[in-house]
Phi, psi and omega in degrees: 000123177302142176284149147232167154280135179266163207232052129346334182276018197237008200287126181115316198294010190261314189304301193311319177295305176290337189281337176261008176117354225228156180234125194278343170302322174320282178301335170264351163303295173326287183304336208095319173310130192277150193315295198310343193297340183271337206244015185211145218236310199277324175308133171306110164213222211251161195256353159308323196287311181259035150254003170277319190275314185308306174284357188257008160262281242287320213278306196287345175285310185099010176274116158292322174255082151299309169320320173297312221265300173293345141332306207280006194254336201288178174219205135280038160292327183292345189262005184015190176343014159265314163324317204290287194278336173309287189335335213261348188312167182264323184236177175306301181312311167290291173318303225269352177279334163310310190303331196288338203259350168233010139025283202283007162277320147273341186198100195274352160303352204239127159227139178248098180285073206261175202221128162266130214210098190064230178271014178224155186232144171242121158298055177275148183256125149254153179247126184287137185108338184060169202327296203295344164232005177280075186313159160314291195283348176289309180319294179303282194315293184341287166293356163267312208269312183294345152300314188288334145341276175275350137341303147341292155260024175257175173257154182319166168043030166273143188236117186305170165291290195202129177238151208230125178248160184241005177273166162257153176325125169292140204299314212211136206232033176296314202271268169019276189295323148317317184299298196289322177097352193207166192273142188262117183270147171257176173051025183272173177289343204182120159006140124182162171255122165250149203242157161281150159282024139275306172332283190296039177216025177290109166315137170266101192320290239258009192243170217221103168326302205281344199242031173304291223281342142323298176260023173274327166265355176279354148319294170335277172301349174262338165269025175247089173280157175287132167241039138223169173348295204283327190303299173320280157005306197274314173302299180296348177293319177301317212275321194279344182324289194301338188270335179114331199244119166208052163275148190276014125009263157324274174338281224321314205302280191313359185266319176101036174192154236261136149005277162002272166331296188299295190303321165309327189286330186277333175287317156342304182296322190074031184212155186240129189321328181307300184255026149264358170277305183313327187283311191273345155270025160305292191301313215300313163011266187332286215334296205282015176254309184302347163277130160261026183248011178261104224288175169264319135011299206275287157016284173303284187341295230266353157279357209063349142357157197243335163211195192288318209286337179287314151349290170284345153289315195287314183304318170292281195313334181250350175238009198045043175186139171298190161304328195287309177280007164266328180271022187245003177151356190268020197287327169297356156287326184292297208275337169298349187266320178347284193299012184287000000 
């Protein structure tokens, strides 16, 4: 099953693409990636696909550090709800073991080790697949936004001890060493930042102790995501509805894989994209008829329907009344056919 990413991690990347030349509709075209992914943060997709875009930018740009040049834009927007439980810790050395535990909410492929050793901490980043399939540019963004991070929750003109890329070395290692604040070993075993072990007994002035373990379970609870087909399915289906575009296409695009795939993996499941669609757009249904200032047109979109009149069929077929008598009094018919 493909890892995804959310894909806030992409916050940037069309400015970042024009400015070196590139046309970023192209490159997620290239890539697979569906268009809308820049413009929706919370969506999921797949993370071979933007580690495909990342380095098929690099290549066509002629930038080595693409990666870096999106890193340095990133903030904690890019951590989306993980960002929520980083802020609130009391010292850095807490945020960043947050960051560690909840990671996989953001990138379930990205894991985080820190290691206390004497006066020093080591940050190391893994990537699921390893050097042949963690690219040189996926690896530098990761490991530059987990830089930028603790950058972040440092006093001005704070510098890691030392950073370790596992890749080989770029023709030219100016930018690097500008970004890191430090000279960078290359060809290393492994990712990483290393720190004094006092940076991480630093305070964060701006964060508020009481309200952590709060928004730490409310975290909690948005990573406790489906790690199987259908549940995934069903989730981007929950996130692509309201946009209007939830063809099994789409999913694929966000999955990282063909039709095919779903439909076999979901028969696997004893279930089918057809009525996993029919349901959630079942639930969406309800909602958006029950506002009756919401024309049926706009309705039919966000449902995907191509028009009012398709709409209007699948609704009869699926609650056995039309919109009008369900909103004029058939509704309790509607939800005994729901549960149907």
């Amino acid at each position: 099953m493909a890892d995804l990413i959310r894909s806030a991690s992409l916050t940037h990347y069309a400015e970042i693409a024009r400015s070196v030349g590139i046309d970023p509709r192209a490159m997620l075209k290239q890539a697979r990636l569906p268009l809308h992914c820049l413009e929706n943060p919370d969506l999921r997709v797949a993370v071979g696909n933007v580690r495909r875009l990342l380095e098929e930018s690099a290549e066509a740009s002629g930038v080595e550090e693409f990666g870096l040049r999106l890193a340095e834009r990133g903030g904690y927007s890019t951590l989306g709800p993980v960002a929520l439980v980083v802020r609130e810790q009391a010292t850095v050395g807490a945020a960043l073991q947050a960051l560690a535990r909840y990671i996989q909410i953001q990138n379930e492929a990205m894991r985080l080790e820190i290691d206390h050793r004497d006066d020093l901490v080591t940050i190391a980043m893994f990537l699921r697949g390893g050097p042949q399939r963690a690219t040189r540019q996926s690896r530098e963004m990761a490991l530059g936004r987990i830089h930028r991070l603790i950058v972040s929750l440092m006093p001005q003109g704070w510098r890691p001890q030392e950073v370790h890329l596992a890749h080989a070395p770029p023709q030219r290692r100016t930018y690097h060493r500008k970004f890191f604040g430090c000279d960078v070993s290359f060809d290393s075993e492994f990712d990483a930042i290393v720190c004094h072990a006092r940076d991480m007994d630093r305070a964060i002035p701006t964060a508020q102790p009481m309200l952590a373990s709060y928004v730490e379970n409310r975290v909690r609870e948005i990573g406790a995501r489906p790690d199987d087909w259908e549940g995934k399915v069903r989730e981007l289906m929950r996130a692509l509805l309201p946009a209007g575009d939830c063809a099994i296409e789409t999913v694929a695009e966000h999955l990282g894989c063909d039709r095919r795939t779903i439909h076999r993996r979901l028969g696997e499941c004893s279930t089918t994209f057809s009525d996993i669609l029919d349901g959630e757009r079942a639930d969406i249904a309800m909602r958006l008829i029950e506002d009756g200032s919401r024309p049926l047109k706009e309705i039919a979109g966000l449902l995907g329907f191509s028009a009012q009149s398709a709409l209007a069929r699948w609704f009869r077929g699926r609650f056995g009344c039309s919109i009008t008598e369900w909103r004029g009094g058939g509704r309790q018919r509607a939800r005994m056919a729901a549960r149907w």
